[in-house]
C-alpha positions in Angstrom: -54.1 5.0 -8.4 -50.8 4.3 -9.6 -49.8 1.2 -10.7 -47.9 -0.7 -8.1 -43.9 -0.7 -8.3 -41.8 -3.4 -9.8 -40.6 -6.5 -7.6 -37.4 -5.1 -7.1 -37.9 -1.5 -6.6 -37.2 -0.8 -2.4 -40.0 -0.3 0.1 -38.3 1.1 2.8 -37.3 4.7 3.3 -38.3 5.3 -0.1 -41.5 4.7 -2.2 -45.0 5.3 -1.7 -46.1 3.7 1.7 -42.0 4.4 3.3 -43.5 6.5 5.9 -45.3 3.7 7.4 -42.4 1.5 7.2 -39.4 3.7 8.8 -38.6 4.3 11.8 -36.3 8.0 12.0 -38.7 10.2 9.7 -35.8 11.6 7.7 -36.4 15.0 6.4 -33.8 14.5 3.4 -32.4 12.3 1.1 -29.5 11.9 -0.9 -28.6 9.3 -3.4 -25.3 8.6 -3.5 -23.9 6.6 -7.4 -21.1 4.5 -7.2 -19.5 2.7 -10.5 -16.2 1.7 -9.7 -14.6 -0.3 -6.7 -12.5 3.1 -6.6 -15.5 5.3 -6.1 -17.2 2.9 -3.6 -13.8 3.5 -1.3 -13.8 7.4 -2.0 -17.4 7.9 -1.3 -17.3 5.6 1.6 -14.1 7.8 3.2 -15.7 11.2 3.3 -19.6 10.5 3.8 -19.4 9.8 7.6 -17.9 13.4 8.0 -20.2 14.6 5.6 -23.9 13.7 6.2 -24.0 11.7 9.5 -27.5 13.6 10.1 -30.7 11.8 11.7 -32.3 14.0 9.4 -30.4 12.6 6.0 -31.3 9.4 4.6 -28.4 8.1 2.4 -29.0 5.5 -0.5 -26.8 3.8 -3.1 -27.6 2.9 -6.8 -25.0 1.9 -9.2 -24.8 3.8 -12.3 -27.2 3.1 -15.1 -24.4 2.5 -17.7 -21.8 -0.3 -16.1 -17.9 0.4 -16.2 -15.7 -2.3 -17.5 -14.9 -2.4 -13.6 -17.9 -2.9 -12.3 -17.4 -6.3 -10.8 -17.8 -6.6 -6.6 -19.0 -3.2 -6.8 -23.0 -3.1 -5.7 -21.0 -6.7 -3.3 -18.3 -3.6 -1.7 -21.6 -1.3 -1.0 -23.8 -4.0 0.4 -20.6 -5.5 2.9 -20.6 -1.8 3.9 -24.5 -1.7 4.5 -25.4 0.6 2.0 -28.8 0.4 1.1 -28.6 -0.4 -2.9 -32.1 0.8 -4.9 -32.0 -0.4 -8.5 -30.9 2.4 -11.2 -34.4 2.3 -12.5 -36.3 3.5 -9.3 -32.8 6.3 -8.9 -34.2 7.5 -11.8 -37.6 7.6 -11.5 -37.1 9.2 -7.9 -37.1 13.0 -7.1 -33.9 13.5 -4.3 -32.8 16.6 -3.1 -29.2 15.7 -3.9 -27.4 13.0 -6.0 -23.5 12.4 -5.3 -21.1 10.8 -7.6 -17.7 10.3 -7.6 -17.4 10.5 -11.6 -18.9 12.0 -14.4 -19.6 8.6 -16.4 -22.7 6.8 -17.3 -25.9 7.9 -17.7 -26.5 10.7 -14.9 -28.4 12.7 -17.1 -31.2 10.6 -16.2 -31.3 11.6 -12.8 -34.1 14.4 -11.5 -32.0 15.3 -9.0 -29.6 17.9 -8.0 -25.8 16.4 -9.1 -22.6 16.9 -6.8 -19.6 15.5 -8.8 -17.0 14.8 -6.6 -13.1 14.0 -8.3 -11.8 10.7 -7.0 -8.1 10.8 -7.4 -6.1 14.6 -7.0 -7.3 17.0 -10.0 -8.3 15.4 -13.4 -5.2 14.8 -15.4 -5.8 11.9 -17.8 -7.3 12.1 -21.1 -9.6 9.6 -20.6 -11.4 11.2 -17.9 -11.7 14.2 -20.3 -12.3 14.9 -24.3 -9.1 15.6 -26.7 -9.4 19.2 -25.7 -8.9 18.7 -22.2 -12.3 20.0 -21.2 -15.2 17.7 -20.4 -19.1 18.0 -20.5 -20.7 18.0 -17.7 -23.6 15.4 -17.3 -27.1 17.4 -18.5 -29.1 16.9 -15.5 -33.0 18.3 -15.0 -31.1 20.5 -11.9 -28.3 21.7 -11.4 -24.7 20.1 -11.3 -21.9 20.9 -9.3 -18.6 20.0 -10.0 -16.0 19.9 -6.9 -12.6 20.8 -7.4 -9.4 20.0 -5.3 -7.8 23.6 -7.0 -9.3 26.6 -8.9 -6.7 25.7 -11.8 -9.2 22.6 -12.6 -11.9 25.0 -13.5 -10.6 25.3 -16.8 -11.2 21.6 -17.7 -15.0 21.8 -17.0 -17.7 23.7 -19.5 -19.4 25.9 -17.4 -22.9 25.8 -19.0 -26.5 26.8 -18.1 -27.2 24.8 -14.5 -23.5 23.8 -13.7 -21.2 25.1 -11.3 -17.2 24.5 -10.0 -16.5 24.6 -6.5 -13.6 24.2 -5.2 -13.0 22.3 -2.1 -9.5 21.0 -1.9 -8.9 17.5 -1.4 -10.2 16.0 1.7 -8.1 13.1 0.9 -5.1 14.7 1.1 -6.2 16.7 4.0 -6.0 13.2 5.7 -2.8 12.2 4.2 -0.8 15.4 5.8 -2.8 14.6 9.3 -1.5 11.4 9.4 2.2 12.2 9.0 2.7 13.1 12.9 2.0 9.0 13.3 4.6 8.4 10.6 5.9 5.9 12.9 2.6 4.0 13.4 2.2 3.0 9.8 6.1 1.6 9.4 5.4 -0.5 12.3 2.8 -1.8 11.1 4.4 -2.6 7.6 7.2 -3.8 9.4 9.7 -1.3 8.9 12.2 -0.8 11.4 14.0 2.8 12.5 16.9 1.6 10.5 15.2 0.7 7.1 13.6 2.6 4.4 10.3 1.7 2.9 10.5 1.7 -0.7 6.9 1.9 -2.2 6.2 1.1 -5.6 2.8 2.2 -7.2 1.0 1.4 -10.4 -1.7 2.5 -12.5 -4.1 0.8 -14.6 -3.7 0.6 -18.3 -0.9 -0.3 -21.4 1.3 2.3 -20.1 1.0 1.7 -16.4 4.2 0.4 -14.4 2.8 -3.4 -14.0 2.6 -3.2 -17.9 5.7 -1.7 -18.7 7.9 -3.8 -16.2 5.7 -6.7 -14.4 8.7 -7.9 -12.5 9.6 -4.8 -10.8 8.1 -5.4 -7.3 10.1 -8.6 -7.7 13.2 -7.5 -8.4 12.8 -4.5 -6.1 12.7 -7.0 -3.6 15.9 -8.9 -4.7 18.0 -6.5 -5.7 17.8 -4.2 -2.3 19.1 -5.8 0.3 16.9 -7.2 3.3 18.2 -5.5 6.4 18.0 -2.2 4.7 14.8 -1.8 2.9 11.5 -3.0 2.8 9.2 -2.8 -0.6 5.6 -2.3 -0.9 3.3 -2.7 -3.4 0.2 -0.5 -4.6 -2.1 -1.7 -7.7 -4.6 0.1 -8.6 -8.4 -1.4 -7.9 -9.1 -1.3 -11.3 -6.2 -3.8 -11.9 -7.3 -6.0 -8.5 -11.1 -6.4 -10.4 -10.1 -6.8 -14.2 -7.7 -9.5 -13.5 -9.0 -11.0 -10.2 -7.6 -11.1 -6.7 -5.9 -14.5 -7.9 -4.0 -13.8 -10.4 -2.7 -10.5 -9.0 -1.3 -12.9 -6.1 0.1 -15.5 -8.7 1.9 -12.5 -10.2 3.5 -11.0 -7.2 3.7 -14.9 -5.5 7.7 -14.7 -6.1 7.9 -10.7 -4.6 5.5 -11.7 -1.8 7.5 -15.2 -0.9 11.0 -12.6 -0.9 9.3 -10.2 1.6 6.9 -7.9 -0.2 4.3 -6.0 1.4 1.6 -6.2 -0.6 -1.4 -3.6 -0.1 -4.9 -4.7 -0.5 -7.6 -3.6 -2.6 -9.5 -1.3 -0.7 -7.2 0.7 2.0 -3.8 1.1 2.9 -2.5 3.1 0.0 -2.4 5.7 2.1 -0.6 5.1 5.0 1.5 3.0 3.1 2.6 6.1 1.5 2.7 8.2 5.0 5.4 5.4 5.8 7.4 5.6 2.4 11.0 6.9 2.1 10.5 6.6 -1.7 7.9 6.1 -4.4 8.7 4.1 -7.6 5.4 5.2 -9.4 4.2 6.0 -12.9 1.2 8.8 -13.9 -1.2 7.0 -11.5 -2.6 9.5 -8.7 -0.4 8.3 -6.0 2.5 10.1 -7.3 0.7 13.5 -6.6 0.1 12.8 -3.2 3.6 12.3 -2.8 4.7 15.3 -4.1 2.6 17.3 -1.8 3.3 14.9 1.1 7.3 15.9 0.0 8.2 12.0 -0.6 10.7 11.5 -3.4 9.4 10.3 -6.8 11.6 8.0 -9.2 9.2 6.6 -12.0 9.4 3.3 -13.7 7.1 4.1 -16.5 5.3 7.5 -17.6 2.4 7.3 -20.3 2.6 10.7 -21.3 0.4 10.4 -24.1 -2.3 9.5 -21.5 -2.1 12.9 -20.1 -4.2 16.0 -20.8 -0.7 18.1 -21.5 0.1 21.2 -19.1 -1.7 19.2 -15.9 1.0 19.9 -12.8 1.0 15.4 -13.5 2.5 16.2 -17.1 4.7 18.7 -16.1 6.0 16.2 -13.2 7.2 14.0 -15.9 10.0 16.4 -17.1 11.3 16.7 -14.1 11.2 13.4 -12.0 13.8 11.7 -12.7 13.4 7.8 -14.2 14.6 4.3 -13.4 16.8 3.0 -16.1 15.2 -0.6 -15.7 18.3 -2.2 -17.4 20.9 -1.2 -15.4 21.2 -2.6 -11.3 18.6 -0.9 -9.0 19.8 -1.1 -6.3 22.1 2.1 -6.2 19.5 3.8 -8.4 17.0 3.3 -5.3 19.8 4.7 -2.6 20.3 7.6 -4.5 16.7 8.8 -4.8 15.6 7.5 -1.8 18.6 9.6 -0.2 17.2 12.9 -2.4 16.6 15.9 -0.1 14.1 18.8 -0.3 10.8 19.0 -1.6 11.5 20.4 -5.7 7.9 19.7 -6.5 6.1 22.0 -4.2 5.1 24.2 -7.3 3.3 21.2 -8.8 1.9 20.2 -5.6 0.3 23.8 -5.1 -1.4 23.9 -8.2 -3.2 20.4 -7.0 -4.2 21.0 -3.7 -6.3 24.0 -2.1 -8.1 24.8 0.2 -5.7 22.9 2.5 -7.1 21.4 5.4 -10.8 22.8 4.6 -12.0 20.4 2.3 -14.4 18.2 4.6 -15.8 21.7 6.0 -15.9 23.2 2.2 -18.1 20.3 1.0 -20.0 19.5 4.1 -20.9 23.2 3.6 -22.2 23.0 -0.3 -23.8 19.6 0.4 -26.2 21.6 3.4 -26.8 24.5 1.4 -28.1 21.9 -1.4 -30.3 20.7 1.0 -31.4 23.9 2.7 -30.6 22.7 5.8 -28.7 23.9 8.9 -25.1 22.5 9.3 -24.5 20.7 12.3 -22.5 22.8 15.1 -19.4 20.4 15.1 -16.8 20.8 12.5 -15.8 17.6 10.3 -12.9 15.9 11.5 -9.7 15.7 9.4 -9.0 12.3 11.0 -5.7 10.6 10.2 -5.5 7.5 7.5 -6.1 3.9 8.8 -3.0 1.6 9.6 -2.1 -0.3 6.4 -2.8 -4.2 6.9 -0.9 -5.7 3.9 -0.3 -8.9 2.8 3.0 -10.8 3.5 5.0 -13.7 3.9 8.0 -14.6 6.3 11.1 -15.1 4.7 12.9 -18.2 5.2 15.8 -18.3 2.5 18.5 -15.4 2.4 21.5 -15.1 -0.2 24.0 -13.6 1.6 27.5 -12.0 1.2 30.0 -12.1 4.3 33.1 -9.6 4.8 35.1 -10.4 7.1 37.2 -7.6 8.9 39.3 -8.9 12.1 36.5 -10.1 15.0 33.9 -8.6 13.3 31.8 -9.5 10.0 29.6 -7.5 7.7 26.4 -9.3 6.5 24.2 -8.6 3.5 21.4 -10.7 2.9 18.8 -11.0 -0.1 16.0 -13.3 -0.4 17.3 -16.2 -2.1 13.6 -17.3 -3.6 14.5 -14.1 -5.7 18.0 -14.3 -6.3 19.3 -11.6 -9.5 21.4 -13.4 -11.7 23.8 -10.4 -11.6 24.1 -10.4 -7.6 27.7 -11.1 -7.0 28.9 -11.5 -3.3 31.7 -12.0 -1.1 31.2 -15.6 0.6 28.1 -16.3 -1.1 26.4 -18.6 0.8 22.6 -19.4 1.7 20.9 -19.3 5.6 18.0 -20.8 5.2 15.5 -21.3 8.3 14.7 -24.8 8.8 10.7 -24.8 7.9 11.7 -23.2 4.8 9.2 -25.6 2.8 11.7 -26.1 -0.4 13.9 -28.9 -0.1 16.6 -27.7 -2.8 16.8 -24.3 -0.6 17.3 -26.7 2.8 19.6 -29.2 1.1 22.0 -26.7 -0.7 22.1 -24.2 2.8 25.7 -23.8 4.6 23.6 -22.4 7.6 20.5 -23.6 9.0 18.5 -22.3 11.8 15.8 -23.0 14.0 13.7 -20.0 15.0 10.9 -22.0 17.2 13.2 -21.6 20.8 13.2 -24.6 22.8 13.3 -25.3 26.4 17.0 -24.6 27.4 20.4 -24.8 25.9 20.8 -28.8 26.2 18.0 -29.1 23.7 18.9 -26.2 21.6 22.5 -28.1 21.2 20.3 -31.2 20.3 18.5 -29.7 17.3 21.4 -28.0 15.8 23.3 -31.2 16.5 20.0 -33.0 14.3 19.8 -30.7 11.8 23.8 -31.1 10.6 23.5 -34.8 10.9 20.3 -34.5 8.5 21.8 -32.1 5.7 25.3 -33.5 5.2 25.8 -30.4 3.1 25.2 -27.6 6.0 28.0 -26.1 8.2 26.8 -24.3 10.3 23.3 -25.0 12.6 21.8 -22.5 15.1 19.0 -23.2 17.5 18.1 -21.5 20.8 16.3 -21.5 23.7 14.0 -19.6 25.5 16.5 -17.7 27.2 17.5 -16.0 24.3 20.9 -18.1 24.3 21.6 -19.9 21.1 23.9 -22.9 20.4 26.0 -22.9 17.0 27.1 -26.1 16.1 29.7 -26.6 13.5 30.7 -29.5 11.1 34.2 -28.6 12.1 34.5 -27.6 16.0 32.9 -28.1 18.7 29.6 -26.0 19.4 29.6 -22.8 20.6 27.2 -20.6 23.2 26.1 -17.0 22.2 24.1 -14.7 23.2 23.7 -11.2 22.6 20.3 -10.4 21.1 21.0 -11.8 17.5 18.8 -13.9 15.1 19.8 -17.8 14.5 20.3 -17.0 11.0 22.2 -14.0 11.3 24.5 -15.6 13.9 25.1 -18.4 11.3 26.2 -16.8 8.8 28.4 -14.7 10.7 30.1 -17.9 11.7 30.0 -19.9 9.0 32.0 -16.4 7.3 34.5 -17.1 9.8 34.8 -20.2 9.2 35.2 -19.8 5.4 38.1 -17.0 6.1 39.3 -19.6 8.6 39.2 -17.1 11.4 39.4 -19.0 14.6 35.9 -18.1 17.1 37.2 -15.6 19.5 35.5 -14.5 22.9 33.3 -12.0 21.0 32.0 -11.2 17.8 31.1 -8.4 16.3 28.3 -8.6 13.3 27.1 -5.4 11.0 23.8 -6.5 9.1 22.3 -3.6 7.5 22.7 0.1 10.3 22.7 -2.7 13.1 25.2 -3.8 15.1 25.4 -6.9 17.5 28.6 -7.7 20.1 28.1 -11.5 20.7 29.7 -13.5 23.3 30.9 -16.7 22.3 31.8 -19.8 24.8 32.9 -23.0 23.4 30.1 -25.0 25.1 33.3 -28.0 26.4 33.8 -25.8 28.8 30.4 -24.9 30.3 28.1 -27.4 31.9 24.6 -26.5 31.0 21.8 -28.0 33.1 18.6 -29.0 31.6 15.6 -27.0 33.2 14.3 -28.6 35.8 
């Protein structure tokens, strides 16, 4: 007999007494090699469309030769359920057909059948590929597939003895263009109103990668576009989350995040992030190929050409995206791309993505044949991206500037934990929120506000009556009640009644403009803040008689 299996090789579905121990008699299996966070959450996308069979038994292994990357990998596979064999029983185990999602490490070892699948649109950067642009395929005991997103990428692959291209298209981006009809569902969940553009900044991994070039872009993205028009999100690449550590990316993008950044996480929510963008501020990371086929304007910060396999649709997009010039103001640098119309890139995009639509069906297709078995009657489903959930913080400091124009007054606001020191502004002043948890913010405010509403208006006039007496240097206070009516008191006047459907802190400011112009409160007020518009009644509250709720 043979001699028994190491400690840690699996028992169950595979080995020698599996039959005994499952419990659906598979009649396949496929072993599916991950290496990267990245390829867990490619692999992990497309398999349920692909080989959710009662007669396919999928297992997981992690390549035999580690990546730098490698950390919370077989951790991401296990949370998933995957059921993880160690590379040494992969190896030593005939499949019918072995799945990875790059061409590293030491698949030659394998004795099974090899599908290489792309994870990112086309292969464009020299490290995935030799000086010559064309890469060797792994030398498997069967044959190897390699899938392609667009015939063009045939050229980059040897075509030797036992290996094949396919091309498949890009079921990723298949999912990207069925998501844009719920356009809408993705902003909201970001937080983007009608009236604001999402500005998305994206970054590779590596010495030439945006993060490298200019580490404080998502922060001054942030501070340099104003609040009420745009909102900025953030995309770093996996690799950069596990070679640095969750931590640390957070301590870098704390002063971005604290001024309003949407930051996405690790895993998911690139995608719909991108659905939802008015603009991408990338580099020569995949993300900015997907925008060009899903027609979203590019701007790059930073462009390692050299990083490039040269004539790639990716190089060609370098010459003729335009560029941020990242010492000169953003801001109308930002407007004026994010305002660009058409779609010039559609050549590029073309020679990335085939097969539109078909991808899922394409590789569904060679995966079955692989296996000499029957399809399943149903078609894949292109289903649309998941709904980004990224990480945020509420702001509760704004820099603003006040421009007074008769009754009304035009607002434009900046988070002040991020303040430019270029930012100049008409009746600079800061409207800071009450719970804002740093005192110098709360001492130095001309308008403070209280956003938790309280019972009616008598003790909405008490708090903003507290919180002037409390900062001798404030104003103007707001607080309201749960009618939606809030009370302005001033240091000099008597308090006032509005309502109207504005924020505390926008009303503040507003008043405390007029104030500072010393424009006397009329009946109504009209305030701008960004494409919205307010008309706000205003009674002097001597002459009204609020009761307290009974």
């Amino acid at each position: 007999p043979p001699p028994p299996p190491p400690q840690n090789w699996i028992r169950v579905p595979i080995g020698p007494e599996a039959a005994r121990w499952r419990t659906v008699q598979t009649e396949r299996t496929v072993l599916v090699v991950v290496r990267t966070i990245t390829t867990v959450a490619w692999l992990f996308d497309i398999l349920p469309e692909l080989v959710a069979d009662t007669r396919i038994q999928v297992l997981f292994t992690l390549n035999g030769r580690p990546s730098a990357y490698e950390a919370g990998v077989a951790e991401a596979v296990a949370a998933l359920g995957g059921r993880v064999l160690p590379w040494e029983q992969a190896v030593a185990t005939d499949f019918e057909l072995a799945i990875s999602a790059s061409h590293y490490g030491d698949l030659h070892q394998l004795r099974s059948p090899l599908l290489i699948l792309p994870h990112g649109p086309g292969y464009s950067k020299t490290i995935s590929l030799p000086g010559d642009g064309v890469a060797p395929l792994p030398a498997t005991q069967a044959e190897t597939m390699v899938a392609l997103s667009h015939a063009e990428q045939g050229r980059q692959w040897r075509a030797d003895d036992g290996t094949r291209p396919v091309v498949v298209g890009d079921p990723c981006f298949d999912r990207l263009v069925a998501s844009v009809a719920q356009r809408h569902r993705y902003r909201r969940a970001l937080g983007v109103r009608d009236d604001q553009k999402l500005i998305l900044t994206s970054t590779t991994w590596g010495r030439r990668a945006a993060l490298a070039v200019a580490p404080d872009l998502p922060a001054r993205l942030v501070g340099e576009l104003p609040s009420d028009e745009y909102v900025v999100a953030a995309v770093l690449h996996p690799n950069i989350w596990v070679g640095h550590g969750a931590w640390q990316v957070r301590l870098w993008m704390h002063r971005a995040l604290e001024g309003g950044l949407r930051l996405i996480p690790l895993r998911d929510g690139w995608r719909g992030a991108l659905v939802a963008a008015d603009l991408l501020v990338g580099d020569h990371g995949s993300v900015a190929l997907y925008a060009i086929g899903l027609g979203v304007p590019v701007v790059f910060a930073a462009f390692g050409r050299d990083e490039l396999v040269p004539g790639t649709p990716l190089a060609e997009l370098d010459d003729r995206a335009p560029h941020l010039d990242l010492d000169a103001p953003l801001a109308p640098q930002v407007a004026a791309h994010a305002d660009a119309l058409g779609r010039p890139y559609d050549d590029l995009a073309a020679r990335v993505f085939g097969e539109h639509g078909r991808a899922l069906l394409n590789l569904r297709a060679a995966i079955y044949a692989q296996l000499d078995l029957e399809p399943p009657g149903a078609a894949p489903r292109v289903l649309p991206v998941s709904v980004p959930c990224a990480e945020s913080q509420t702001v509760r400091s704004y820099l603003v500037g006040a421009r007074v124009d008769g009754t009304s007054v035009v607002l434009e606001r900046f988070p002040a934990t991020v303040e430019p020191s270029h930012l100049q502004l008409p009746a600079r002043h800061l409207a800071v929120h009450a719970d804002e948890p740093h005192t110098g913010l709360r001492e130095s405010a001309a308008v403070l506000c209280c956003t938790r509403p309280h019972q009616d208006v008598v003790q909405a006039r008490a708090a903003s009556s507290a919180l002037l007496r409390a900062h001798p240097g404030c104003r103007v206070a707001v607080a309201g009640d749960n009618a939606r009516r809030l009370v302005v008191s001033r240091r000099d006047g008597p308090p006032l009644l509005a309502t109207g459907g504005v924020s505390p802190d926008v009303l503040g400011s507003a008043v405390y403009a007029s104030v500072l112009g010393n424009v006397p409160p009329a009946e109504r007020i009209g305030i701008r803040v960004g494409a919205a518009e307010h008309d706000v009644a205003l009674t002097p509250l001597s002459r009204t008689a609020p009761q307290a709720a009974p």
